[in-house]
Every structure is written in C-alpha cells, then in structure tokens.
C-alpha positions as CSV (number, residue, x, y, z in Angstrom):
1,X,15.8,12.1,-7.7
2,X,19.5,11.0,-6.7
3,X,21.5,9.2,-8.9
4,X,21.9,6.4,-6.7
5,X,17.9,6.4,-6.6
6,X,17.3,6.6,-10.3
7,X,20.1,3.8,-10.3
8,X,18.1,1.4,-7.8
9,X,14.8,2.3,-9.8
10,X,16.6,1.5,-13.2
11,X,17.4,-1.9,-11.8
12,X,14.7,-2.5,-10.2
13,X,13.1,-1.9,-13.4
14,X,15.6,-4.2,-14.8
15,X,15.0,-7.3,-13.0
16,X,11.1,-7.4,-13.2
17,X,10.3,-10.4,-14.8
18,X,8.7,-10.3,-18.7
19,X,5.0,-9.6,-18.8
20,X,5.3,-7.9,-14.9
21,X,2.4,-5.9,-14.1
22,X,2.5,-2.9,-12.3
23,X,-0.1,-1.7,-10.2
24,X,-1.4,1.8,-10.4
25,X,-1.1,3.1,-6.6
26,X,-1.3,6.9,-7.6
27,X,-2.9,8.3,-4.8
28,X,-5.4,10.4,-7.3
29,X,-9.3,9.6,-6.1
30,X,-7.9,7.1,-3.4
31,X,-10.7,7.1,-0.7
32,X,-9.6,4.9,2.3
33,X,-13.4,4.2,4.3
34,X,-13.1,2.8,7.6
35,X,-14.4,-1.1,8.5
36,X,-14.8,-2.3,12.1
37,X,-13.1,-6.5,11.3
38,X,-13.8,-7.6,14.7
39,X,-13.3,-6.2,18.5
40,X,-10.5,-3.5,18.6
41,X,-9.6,-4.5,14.8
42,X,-10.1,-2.2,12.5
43,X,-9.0,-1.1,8.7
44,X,-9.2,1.5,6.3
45,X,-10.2,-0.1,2.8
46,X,-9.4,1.9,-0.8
47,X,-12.5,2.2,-3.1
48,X,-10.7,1.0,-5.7
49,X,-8.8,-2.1,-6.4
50,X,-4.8,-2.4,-6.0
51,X,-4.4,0.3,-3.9
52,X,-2.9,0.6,-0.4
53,X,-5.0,-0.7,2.3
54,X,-4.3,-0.4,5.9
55,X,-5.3,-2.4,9.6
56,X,-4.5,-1.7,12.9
57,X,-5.5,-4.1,16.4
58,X,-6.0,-1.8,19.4
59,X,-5.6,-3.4,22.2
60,X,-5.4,-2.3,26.2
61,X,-1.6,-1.2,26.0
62,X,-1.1,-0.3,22.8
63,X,-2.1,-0.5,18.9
64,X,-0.4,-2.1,15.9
C-alpha cells in the first residue's frame, strides 16, 4: 500500500461516524447466482447478505 493510500484509508477511517458498521465484503464463499428480473434484465445475486450484487439491462444496441 502507498502512503498516500494508507493516508486516505486512515482518514477515511477517521471520519466514520461512532457506532459505524462495516460490512464484511471479503470475497471468501461469495457465490453470485444468476436471476432473470424482467425482459433483457438480469442480475447476479450474492448468497449471502451484504455482499456485492450486480444488474445489467441488455437491450438491442447495447447493455448497461
């Protein structure tokens, strides 16, 4: 790690409020599974809680 990113990280860490939670997004057993939301949208869905999720719309020129 830089020391310009282990300064932004220490103030980061700083300026979270008192009682600030922290979720754990470790990828470590992350399983993202695949759900059809509706024509040409789709999204990947974590097995568990507070991890990242992720969508996308296809559509006829382009997805996003």
């Amino acid at each position: 790690m830089t020391d310009l990113a282990r300064h932004l990280l220490d103030r980061e860490i700083q300026e979270r409020p008192g009682g600030y939670f922290v979720p754990n997004l470790s990828p470590v057993g992350l399983e993202l599974t695949p759900h059809e939301l509706g024509d040409g949208v789709h999204a990947l869905m974590a097995n568990t809680p507070q991890k990242d999720n992720n969508g996308v719309v296809i559509g006829s020129r382009a997805a996003s």
